[in-house]
C-alpha positions in Angstrom: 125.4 174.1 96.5 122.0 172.1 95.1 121.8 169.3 96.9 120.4 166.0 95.0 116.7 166.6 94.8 116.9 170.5 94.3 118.7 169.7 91.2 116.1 167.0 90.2 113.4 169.8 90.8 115.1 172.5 88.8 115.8 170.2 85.6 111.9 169.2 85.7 111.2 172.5 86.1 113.3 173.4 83.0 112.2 170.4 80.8 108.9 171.4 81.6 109.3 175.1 80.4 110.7 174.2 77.6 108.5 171.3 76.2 105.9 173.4 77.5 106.8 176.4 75.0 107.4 173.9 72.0 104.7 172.1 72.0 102.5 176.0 72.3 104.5 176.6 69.3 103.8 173.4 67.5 99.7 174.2 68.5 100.1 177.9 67.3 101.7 176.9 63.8 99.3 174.1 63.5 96.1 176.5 64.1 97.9 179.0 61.5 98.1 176.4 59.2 94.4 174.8 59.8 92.7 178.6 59.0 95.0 179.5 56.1 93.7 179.3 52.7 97.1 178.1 51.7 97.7 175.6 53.2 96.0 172.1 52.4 95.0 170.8 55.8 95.6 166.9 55.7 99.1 168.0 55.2 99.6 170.1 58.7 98.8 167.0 60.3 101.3 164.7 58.2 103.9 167.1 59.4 103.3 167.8 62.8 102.3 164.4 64.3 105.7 163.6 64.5 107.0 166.3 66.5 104.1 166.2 68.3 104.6 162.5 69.2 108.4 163.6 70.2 107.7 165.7 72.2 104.9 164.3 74.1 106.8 161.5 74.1 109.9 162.9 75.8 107.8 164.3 78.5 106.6 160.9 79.6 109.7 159.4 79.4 111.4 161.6 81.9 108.5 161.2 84.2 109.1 157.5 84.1 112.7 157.4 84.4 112.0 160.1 87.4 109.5 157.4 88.9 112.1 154.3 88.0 115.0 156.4 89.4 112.9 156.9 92.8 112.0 153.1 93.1 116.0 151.7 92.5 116.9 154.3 95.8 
């Protein structure tokens, strides 16, 4: 049985993984889109900054709840 912080560590450790891989995705279609002739470039960004912001975004706000959580203990 996890105690308390083991499962604190393991669903870091999962959120991490998995923002980690999106956001490589976001970067790899982003690149794709940057140095293909098809694709007008002012419009990559218009789409991505959004997810990008999310998702960035989601990371920091589990680090501060994490932090906020520690302090009310």
């Amino acid at each position: 049985m996890m105690n308390k912080d083991n499962l604190i560590n393991f669903v870091v450790f999962l959120v991490t993984i998995c923002l980690a891989i999106i956001l490589m995705s976001v970067v790899s279609v982003m690149m794709f889109g940057l140095f293909s002739d098809k694709v007008d470039n002012a419009a990559i960004f218009k789409l991505i900054e959004p997810s990008f912001n999310m998702i960035v975004g989601a990371f920091v706000g589990l680090l501060g709840g994490l932090q906020l959580g520690k302090q009310i203990e």
